[in-house]
C-alpha positions in Angstrom: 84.7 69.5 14.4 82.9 72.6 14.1 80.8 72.0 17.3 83.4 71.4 19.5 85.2 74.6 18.3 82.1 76.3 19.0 81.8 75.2 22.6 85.4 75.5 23.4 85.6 79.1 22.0 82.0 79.8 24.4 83.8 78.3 27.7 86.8 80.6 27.2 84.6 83.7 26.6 82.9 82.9 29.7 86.0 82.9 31.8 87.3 85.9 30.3 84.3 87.4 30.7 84.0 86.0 34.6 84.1 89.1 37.2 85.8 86.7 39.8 86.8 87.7 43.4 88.6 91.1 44.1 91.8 90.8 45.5 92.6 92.0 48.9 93.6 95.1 49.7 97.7 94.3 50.1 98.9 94.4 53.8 100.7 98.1 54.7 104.4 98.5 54.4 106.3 97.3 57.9 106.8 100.3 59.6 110.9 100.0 59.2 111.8 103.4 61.5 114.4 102.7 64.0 112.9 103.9 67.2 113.7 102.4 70.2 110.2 100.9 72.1 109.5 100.8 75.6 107.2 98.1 76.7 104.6 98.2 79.7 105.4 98.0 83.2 102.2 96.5 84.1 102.1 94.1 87.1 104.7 95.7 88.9 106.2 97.6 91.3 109.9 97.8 89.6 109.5 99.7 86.2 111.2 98.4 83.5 112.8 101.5 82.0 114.1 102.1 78.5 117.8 104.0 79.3 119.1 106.8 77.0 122.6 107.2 77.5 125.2 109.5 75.2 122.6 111.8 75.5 125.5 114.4 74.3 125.5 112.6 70.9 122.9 112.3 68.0 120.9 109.5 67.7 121.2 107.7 65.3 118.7 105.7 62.8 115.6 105.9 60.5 112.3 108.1 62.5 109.3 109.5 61.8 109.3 113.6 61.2 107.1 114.7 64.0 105.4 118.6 64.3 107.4 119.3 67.3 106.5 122.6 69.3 109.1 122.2 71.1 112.9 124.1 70.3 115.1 121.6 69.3 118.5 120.4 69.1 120.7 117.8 67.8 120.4 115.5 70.8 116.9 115.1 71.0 115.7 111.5 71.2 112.7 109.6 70.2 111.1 106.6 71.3 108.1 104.6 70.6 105.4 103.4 73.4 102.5 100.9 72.6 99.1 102.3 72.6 96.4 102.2 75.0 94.0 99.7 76.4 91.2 102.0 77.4 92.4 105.4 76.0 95.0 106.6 78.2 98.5 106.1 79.5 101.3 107.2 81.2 104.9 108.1 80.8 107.4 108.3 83.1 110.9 109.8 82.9 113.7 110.0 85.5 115.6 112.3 84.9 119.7 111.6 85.4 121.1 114.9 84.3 120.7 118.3 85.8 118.3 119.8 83.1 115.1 121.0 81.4 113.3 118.6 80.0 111.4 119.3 77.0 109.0 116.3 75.1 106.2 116.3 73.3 104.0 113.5 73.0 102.2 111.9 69.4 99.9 109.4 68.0 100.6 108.0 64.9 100.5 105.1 62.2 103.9 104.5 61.7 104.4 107.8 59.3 100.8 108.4 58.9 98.0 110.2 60.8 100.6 112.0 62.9 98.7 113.9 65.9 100.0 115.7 68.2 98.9 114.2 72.0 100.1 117.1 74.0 101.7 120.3 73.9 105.3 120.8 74.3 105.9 120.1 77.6 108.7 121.4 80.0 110.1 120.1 83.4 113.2 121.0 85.6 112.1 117.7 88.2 113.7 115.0 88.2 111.1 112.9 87.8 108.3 113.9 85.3 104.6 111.7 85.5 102.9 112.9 82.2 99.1 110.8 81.7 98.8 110.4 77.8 95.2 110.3 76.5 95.5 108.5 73.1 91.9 107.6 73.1 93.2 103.9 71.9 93.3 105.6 68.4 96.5 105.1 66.7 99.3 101.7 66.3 102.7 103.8 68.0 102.5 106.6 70.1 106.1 108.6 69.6 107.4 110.5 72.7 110.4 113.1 71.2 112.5 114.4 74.0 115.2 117.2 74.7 117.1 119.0 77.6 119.2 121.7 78.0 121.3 121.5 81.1 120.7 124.2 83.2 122.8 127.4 83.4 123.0 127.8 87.1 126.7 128.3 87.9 126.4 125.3 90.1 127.0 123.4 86.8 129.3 126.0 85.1 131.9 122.8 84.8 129.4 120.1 84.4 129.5 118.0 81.0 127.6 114.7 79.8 129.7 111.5 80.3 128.5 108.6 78.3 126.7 106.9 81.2 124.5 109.8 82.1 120.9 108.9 81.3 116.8 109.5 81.3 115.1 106.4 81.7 111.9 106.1 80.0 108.7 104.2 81.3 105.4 103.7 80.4 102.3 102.0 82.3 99.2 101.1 80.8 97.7 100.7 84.2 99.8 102.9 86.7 100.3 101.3 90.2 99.0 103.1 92.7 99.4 102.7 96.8 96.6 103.4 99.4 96.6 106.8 101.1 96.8 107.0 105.4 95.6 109.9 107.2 98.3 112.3 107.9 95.8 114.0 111.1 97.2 117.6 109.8 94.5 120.4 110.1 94.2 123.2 107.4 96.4 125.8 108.2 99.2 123.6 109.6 102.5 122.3 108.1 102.5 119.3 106.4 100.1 117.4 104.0 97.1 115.7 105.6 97.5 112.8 103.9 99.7 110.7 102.7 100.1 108.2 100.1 101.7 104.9 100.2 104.1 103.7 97.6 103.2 100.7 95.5 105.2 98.3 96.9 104.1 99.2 100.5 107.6 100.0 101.7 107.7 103.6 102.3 105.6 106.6 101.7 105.6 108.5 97.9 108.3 110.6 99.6 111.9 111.0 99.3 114.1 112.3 102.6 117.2 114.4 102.1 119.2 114.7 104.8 122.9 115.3 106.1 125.6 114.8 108.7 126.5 118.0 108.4 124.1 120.5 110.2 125.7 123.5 108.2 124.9 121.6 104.5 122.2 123.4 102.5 119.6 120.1 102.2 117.2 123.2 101.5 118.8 124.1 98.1 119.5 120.9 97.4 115.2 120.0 97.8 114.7 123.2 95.1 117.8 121.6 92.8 115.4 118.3 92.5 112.4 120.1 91.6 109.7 118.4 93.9 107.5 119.6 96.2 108.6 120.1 99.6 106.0 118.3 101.9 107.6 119.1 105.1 110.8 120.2 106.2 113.1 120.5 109.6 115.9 122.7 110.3 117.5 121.9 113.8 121.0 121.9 116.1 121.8 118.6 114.2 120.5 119.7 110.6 118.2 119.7 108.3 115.8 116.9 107.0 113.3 118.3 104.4 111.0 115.5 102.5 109.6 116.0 99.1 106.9 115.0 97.2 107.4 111.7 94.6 104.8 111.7 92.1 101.8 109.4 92.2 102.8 106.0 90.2 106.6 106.3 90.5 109.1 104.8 92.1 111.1 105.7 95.3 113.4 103.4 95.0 114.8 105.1 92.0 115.9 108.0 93.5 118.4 105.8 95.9 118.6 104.2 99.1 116.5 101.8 97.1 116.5 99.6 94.5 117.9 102.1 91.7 121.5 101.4 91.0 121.8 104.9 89.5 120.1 107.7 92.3 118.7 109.8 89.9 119.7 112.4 92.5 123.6 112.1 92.6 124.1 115.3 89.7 121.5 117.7 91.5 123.6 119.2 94.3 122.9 122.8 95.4 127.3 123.4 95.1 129.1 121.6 93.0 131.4 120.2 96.0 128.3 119.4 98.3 128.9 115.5 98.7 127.9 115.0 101.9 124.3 114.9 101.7 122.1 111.7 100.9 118.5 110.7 100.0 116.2 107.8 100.8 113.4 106.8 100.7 110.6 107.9 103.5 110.4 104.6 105.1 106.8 103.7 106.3 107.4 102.3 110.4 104.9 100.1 111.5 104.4 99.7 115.6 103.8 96.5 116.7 100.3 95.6 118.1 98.5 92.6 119.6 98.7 89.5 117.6 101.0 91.5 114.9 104.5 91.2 117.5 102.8 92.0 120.7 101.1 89.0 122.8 98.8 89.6 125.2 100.2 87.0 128.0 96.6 87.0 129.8 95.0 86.2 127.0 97.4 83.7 126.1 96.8 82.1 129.8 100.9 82.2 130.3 102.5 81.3 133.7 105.0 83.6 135.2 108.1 82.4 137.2 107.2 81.0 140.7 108.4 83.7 143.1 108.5 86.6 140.6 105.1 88.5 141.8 107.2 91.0 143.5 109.3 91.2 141.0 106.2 92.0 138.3 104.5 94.9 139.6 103.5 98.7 139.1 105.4 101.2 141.5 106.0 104.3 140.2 109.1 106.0 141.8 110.6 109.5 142.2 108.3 112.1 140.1 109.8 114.7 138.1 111.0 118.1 139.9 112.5 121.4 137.9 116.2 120.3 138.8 118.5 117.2 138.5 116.1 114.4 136.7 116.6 112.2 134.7 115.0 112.4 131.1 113.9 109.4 129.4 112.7 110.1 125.8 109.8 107.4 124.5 109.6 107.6 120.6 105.9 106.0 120.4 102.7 106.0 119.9 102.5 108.6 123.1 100.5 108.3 126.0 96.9 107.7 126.6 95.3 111.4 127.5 91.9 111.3 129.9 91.7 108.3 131.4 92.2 106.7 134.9 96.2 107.1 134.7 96.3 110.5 133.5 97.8 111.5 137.4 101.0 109.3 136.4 102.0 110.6 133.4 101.6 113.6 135.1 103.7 113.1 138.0 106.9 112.2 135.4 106.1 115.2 132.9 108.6 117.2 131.6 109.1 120.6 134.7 112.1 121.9 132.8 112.2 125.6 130.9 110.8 125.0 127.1 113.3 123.4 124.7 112.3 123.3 121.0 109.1 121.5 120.7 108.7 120.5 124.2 106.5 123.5 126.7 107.1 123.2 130.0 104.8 120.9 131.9 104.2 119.2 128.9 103.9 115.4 128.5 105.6 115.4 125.4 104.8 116.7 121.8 102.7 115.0 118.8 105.0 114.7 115.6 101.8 114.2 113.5 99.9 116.6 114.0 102.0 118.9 115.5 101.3 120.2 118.7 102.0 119.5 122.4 99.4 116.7 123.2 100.9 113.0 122.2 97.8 111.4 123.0 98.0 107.9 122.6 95.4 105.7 119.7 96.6 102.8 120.0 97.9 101.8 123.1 101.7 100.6 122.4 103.4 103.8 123.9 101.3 104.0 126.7 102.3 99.8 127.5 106.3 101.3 126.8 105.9 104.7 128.8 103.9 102.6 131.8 106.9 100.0 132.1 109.5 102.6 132.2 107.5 104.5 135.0 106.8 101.5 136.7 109.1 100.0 138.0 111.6 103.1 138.0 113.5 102.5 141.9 116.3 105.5 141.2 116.3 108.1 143.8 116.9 110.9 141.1 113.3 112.5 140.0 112.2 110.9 136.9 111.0 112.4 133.5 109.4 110.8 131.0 108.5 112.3 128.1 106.5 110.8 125.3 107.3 112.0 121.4 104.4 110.7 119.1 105.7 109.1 116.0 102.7 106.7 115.0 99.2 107.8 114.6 95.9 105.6 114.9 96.5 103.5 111.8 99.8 102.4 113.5 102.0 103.9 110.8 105.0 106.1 111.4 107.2 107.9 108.7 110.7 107.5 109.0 111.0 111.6 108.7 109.2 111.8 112.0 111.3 109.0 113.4 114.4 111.0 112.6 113.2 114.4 113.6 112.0 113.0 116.7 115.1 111.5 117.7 117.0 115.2 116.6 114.4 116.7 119.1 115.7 113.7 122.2 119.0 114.7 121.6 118.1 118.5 122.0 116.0 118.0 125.1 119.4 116.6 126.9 117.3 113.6 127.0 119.5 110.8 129.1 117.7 107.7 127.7 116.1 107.5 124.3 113.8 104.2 124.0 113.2 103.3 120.4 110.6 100.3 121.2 110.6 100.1 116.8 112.0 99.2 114.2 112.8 99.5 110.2 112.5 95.8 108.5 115.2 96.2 105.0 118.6 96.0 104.1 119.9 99.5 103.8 121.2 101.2 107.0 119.0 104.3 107.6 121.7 107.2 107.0 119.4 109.8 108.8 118.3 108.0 111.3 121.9 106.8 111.8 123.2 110.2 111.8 120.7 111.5 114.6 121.6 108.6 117.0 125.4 108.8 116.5 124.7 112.8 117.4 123.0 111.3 120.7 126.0 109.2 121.6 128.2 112.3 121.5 125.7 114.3 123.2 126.1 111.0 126.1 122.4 109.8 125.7 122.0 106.0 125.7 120.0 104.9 123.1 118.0 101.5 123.7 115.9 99.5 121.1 114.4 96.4 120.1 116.0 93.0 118.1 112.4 92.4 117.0 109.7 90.0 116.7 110.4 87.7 114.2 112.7 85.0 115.3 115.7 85.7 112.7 119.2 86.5 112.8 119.3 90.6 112.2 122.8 90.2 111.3 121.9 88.4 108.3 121.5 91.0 105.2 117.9 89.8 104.6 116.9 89.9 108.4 118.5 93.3 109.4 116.0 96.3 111.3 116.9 99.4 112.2 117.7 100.9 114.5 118.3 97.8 116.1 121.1 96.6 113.7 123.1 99.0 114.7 123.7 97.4 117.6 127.4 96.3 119.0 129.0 98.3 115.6 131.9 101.0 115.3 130.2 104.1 116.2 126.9 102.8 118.2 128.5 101.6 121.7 125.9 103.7 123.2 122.9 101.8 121.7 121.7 98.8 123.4 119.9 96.1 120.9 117.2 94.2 123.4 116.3 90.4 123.0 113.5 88.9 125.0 114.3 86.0 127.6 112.7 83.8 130.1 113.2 81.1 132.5 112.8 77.5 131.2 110.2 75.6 133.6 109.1 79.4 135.0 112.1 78.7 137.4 113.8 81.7 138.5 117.0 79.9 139.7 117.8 78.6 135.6 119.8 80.3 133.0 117.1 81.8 131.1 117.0 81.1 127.6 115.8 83.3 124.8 112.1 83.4 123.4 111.9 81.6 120.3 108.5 82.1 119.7 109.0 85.5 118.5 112.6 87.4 119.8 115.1 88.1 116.8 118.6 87.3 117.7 122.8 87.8 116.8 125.8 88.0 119.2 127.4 90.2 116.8 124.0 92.9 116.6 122.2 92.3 120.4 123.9 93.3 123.4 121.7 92.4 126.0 118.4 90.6 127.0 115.5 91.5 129.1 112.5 89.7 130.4 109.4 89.4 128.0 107.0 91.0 130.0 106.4 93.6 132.6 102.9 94.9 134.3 102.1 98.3 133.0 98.5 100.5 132.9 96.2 98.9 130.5 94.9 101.6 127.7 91.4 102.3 128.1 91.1 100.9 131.6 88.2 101.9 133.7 89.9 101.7 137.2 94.0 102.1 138.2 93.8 98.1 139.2 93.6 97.5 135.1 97.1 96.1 134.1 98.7 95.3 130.4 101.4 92.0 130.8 102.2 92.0 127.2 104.8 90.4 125.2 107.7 90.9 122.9 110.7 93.0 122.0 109.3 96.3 122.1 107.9 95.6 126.0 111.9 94.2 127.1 113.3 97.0 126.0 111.6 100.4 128.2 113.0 97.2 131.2 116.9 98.1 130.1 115.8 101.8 129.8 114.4 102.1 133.2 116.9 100.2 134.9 119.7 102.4 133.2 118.0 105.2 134.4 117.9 104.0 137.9 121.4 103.2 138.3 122.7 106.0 135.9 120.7 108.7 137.3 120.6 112.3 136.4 124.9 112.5 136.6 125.0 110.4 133.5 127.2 107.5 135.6 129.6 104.9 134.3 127.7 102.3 131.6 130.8 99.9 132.0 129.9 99.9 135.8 126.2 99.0 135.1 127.3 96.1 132.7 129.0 94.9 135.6 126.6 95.3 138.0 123.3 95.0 137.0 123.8 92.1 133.8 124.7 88.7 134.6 125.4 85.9 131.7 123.5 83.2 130.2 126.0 80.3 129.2 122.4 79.1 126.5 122.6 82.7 125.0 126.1 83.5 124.7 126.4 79.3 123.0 123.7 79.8 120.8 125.4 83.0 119.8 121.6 84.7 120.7 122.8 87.1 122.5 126.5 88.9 122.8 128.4 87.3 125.9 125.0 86.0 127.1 124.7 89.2 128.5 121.0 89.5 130.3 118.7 91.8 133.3 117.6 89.4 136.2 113.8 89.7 136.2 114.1 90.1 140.0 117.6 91.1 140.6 116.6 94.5 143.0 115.0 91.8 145.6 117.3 88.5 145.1 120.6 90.5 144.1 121.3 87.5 141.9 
């Protein structure tokens, strides 16, 4: 028995004596603070904001003690962002209450390692793009905020409500759109560049604008706290556009996708409620293959007997006294080539007015200055029809206004500036051969044409190019869906038609390879094609025949202008006179009444 006791007592010396395997050091604590996280907005255009509302209240919950610079209040909030990928961020906050925004930004690990980020950081905007550089270094970066409303006696009576708010986001990649050439030279006004949003729908601007031309959209720019990138003051009012940072949102400002405008508390007076922002709308024109077809190329067949119908004839040119004005809101008009004596013969001979000099063709709205010379050929093919086949005995004026530059881009505060500028010239006809593809009705843009209706301009545009219904909320373009509504009976919404079998004596029916259509939106239809001076031609035999919306319309606005003359005549009468109906329009509910222009009605009278 002794041996066994022996070797029984060795083994259990051994294990006591064994060293073993060190335990693990035990996980850390879960960090239990109650601060509200905002995730990544990565991967899209729409942020996905955190919103802090009862900002007049505490928060309430468990939080890290953070070194704040800062001064502080009661109402400060903090919130908790992931950290980096690669080392840096950025934070976002839109600011819903008229204040000044103080935050400081920290890396941390959970309670530990606290470091401060940035300084304390103050804003009056109302949108605030801070980049973070956490160098990828810490588990919770902690943003601590606070505002103190501002003491402008604006907002002597102004008090939180409960549903007033900042929203919060944070991208670990920020979007960013592409940047267009904005053709300003140093000196001039304006930026010259600009830089497109991220969703591709407007430009990183806002637009602020009014009905009323006594409203201070001025005060309300400096309320907001952006940069003003340009600004117009005119008869009709003011439209000033301000800069939205790089990486954020338009749409959150309103006229977008942000069901709370971030803008609605910054007013310059407290009782100012007629003034509105949206976003600056990025135009594009339509080109060859892109809502234009070029009917040569395309080998198409015109209507037996309609040669004399389809040709190039300018008429009266302008004089100093009793013309009528047709405005072209374009691309402008090609400058030094073989049809540079036409456009001369219809320039403007009246004394200066605003942007337009005597003996001027028109003005450029890019780059500011009296020479709209076409790049790209679509107001040149716009301006050419409306000179071409012009058979009024009043002198005729055409002036060209230069919205889009050579990348085919116009911004929608050009658009609406431009169309201020017709309506001050005493334009008669304003051709719009454009238009805005979304859902919101332009209010600018809206307010300008109403202004030329009660200044008695006529105001003609296109349905558009893509074969829908524009009175459905998905399909609607502007100005063209203004068409046939309380307010706009002087704006004529044009469809494009032709003859079935290229037979002259048919109904014609509408072109559904490309024409957008509605009998409660589009009052009338034109032809799809029309000869005008090619762009870039190297003799005055070169002619354009192109196709599509954009090319019927200058067809209604020179054939108003022919039977309207300079007295501004009777619109009811032309209806009358000039239209004739289309029983396949008006069933198909294309086009209101069926209403259409006779490609050859001056030589058959049909």
């Amino acid at each position: 028995m002794k041996q066994p006791l022996l070797l029984y007592l060795a083994l259990l010396g051994a294990i006591l004596l064994w060293p073993g395997c060190e335990d693990e050091d035990p996980p850390p604590p879960p960090c239990e603070f109650d601060v509200p996280s905002v995730g990544f907005s990565d991967g899209t255009c729409d942020p996905d904001p955190l919103r802090l509302n009862n900002l007049n209240e505490p928060q309430v919950g468990t939080f890290p003690t953070l070194p704040v610079d800062c001064p502080a209040s009661e109402r400060a909030r903090i919130v908790r962002l992931d950290p980096s990928s690669d080392g840096q961020l950025n934070l976002h906050l839109y600011v819903g209450i008229p204040a000044l925004i103080n935050y400081q930004v920290f890396g941390a690990d959970c309670d530990t390692n606290i470091t401060p980020l940035t300084v304390c950081e103050s804003s009056g905007a109302v949108a605030i793009n801070q980049a973070i550089e956490d160098g990828a270094d810490f588990s919770d970066i902690y943003v601590w905020i606070d505002y103190t409303i501002f003491d402008s006696p604006n907002y002597d009576n102004y008090s939180l409500g409960a549903s007033d708010f900042i929203d919060v986001v944070a991208y670990d990649n920020e979007p960013k759109g592409n940047t267009i050439s904005y053709s300003r030279s140093e000196g001039q006004a304006g930026p010259p560049s600009l830089e497109i949003s991220c969703n591709g729908d407007s430009f990183q601007r806002l637009i602020l604008s009014t009905c009323n031309p006594d409203a201070d959209v001025i005060g309300w720019a400096q309320e907001l706290g952006l940069p003003i990138s340009e600004s117009y003051t005119g008869a009709g009012g003011s439209v000033v556009a301000v800069d939205v940072p790089s990486g954020m949102s338009p749409d959150f400002f309103g006229g977008g996708g942000g069901e709370d405008p971030v803008t609605s508390t910054r007013r310059p007076k407290q009782d100012s409620t007629e003034l509105f922002v949206e976003q600056d709308y990025l135009i594009t024109v339509p080109t060859t293959g892109a809502g234009i077809i070029d009917l040569v190329q395309s080998e198409y067949k015109f209507p037996i007997g309609s040669q004399d119908c389809i040709t190039f004839e300018p008429g009266t040119p302008s004089s100093q006294a009793e013309n009528v004005i047709v405005t072209v809101i374009d691309s402008g008009v090609e400058f030094g080539g073989v049809w540079d004596g036409t456009w001369e013969d219809h320039r403007y001979r009246l004394p200066n007015s605003g942007f337009v000099q005597q003996n001027s063709l028109g003005y450029d709205f890019i780059r500011d200055d009296a020479q709209p010379d076409d790049e790209i050929g679509h107001g040149t093919a716009v301006g050419g029809l409306v000179i071409g086949g012009y058979r009024g005995d009043a002198p005729l004026t055409v002036v060209h206004f230069k919205i889009f530059g050579g990348e085919g881009f116009a911004t929608y505060f050009g658009a609406v500036v431009a169309t201020n500028e017709a309506v001050n010239l005493g334009s008669h006809i304003i051709n719009m051969s454009w238009g805005i593809p979304q859902p919101n009705e332009p209010l600018a843009l809206g307010c300008a044409i109403r202004r030329a209706g009660d200044r008695g301009a006529i105001v003609v545009t296109t349905a558009g190019n893509n074969n829908v219904n524009i009175d459905e909320p998905m399909n609607t373009q502007w100005p063209g869906s203004f068409g046939l509504q309380k307010d706009y009976e002087h704006l004529f919404t044009v469809a494009s038609m032709e003859y079935p079998d290229q037979d002259l004596s048919r109904e014609p029916v509408l072109v559904d390879l490309y024409s957008n259509f509605s009998d409660k939106r589009v009052n009338v239809a034109a032809y799809l094609t029309g000869l005008s001076p090619k762009y870039g031609a190297a003799t005055p035999t070169e002619f354009s025949t192109l196709a599509g919306t954009s090319i019927s319309a200058p067809l209604i606005s020179r054939d108003l202008a022919r039977y309207l003359g300079a007295n501004g005549g009777n619109v009811g009468d032309w209806r009358s006179e000039r239209l004739r109906t289309s029983s396949d329009l008006e069933v198909s509910a294309e086009v209101a009444r069926g209403l259409y222009l006779p490609l050859c009605i001056d030589i058959t009278g049909e």
